[in-house]
C-alpha positions in Angstrom: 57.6 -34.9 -46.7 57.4 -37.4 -44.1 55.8 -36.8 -40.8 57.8 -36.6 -37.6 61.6 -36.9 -37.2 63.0 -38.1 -41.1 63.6 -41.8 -41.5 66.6 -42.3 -43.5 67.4 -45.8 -45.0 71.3 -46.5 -46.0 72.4 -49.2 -47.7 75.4 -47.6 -48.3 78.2 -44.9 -47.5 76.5 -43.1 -45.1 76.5 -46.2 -43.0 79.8 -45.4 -42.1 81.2 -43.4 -39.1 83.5 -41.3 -40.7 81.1 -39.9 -43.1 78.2 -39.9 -40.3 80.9 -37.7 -38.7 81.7 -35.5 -41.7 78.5 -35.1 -42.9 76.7 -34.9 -39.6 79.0 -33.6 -37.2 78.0 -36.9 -35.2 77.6 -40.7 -35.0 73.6 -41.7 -36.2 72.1 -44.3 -33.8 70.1 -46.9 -36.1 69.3 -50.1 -36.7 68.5 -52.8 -39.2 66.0 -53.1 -41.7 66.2 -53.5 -45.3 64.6 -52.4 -49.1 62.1 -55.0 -50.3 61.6 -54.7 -54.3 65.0 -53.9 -54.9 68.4 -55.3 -55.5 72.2 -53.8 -55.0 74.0 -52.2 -58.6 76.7 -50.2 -58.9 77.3 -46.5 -61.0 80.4 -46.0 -62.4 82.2 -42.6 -61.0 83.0 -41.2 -64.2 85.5 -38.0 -62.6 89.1 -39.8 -62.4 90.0 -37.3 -59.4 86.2 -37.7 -57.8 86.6 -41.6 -58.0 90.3 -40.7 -56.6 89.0 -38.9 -53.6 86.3 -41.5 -52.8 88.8 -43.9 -53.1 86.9 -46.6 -55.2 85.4 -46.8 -59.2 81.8 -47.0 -58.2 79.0 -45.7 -56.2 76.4 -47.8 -54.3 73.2 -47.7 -55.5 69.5 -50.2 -55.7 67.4 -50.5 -58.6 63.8 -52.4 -58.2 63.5 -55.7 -58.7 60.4 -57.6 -58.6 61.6 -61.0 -58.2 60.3 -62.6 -54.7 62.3 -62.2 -52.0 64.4 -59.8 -52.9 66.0 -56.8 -50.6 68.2 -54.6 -50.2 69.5 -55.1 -46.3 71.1 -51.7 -44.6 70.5 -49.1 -41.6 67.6 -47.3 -40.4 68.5 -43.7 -38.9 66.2 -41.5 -37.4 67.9 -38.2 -38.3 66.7 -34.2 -38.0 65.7 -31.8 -40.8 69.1 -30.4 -41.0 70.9 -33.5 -41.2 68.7 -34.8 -44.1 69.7 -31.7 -46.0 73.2 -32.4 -45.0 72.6 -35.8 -46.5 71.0 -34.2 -49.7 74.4 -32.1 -50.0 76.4 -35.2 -49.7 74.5 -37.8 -52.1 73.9 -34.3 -54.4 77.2 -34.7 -56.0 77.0 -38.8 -57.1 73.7 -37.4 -58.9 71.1 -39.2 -56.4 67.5 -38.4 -55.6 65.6 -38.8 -52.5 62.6 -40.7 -52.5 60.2 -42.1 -50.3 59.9 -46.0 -49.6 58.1 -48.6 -47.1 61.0 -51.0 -45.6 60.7 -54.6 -44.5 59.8 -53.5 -41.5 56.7 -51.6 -42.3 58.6 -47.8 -41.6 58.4 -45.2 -43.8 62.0 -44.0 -44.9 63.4 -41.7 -47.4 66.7 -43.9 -49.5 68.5 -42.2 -52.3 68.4 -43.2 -55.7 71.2 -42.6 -58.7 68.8 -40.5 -61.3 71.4 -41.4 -64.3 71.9 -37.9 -64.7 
């Protein structure tokens, strides 16, 4: 676990207000950073009425990439403990893990992952 208030990177949906709001209850004050090491893919939302409800095919997701220079760019949010199991429950169902990472700004954030599983 990380020390201090959670650090939580998005580079995708949880960038947006109206799943800060349903997730959170709230609107998340951030800021930009971004993922050095890794690039932007996509996982295909197999569930027909999942990928109905989301409203696109595809999740989000960044794999590592160890060409120079590359990154992922997103939004910093400094979140509570509760929140970032909130987040957990959300990114739970596209089958992604939370993991720890150093962002192009030096912080310490958690970002999730898809697992494959």
């Amino acid at each position: 676990m990380l020390p201090g208030m959670p650090q939580l990177f998005s580079y995708g949906t949880l960038q947006r207000e109206d799943v800060q709001l349903s997730t959170f209850g709230r609107l998340l004050r951030g800021h930009a950073d971004a993922l050095p090491g890794f690039t932007t893919s996509l996982v295909r939302i197999e569930d027909p009425d999942e990928a109905a409800a989301a409203g696109r095919t595809h999740y989000d997701n960044v794999v590592r990439d160890a060409r120079p220079g590359s990154a992922v760019a997103g939004t910093l949010f400094e979140i509570t403990d509760a929140e970032l199991i909130a987040a957990d429950g959300y990114e739970r169902s596209a089958s992604y893990e939370r993991v720890t990472v150093v962002l192009a700004s030096g912080q310490q954030a958690w970002v999730y992952v898809h697992t494959g599983g």
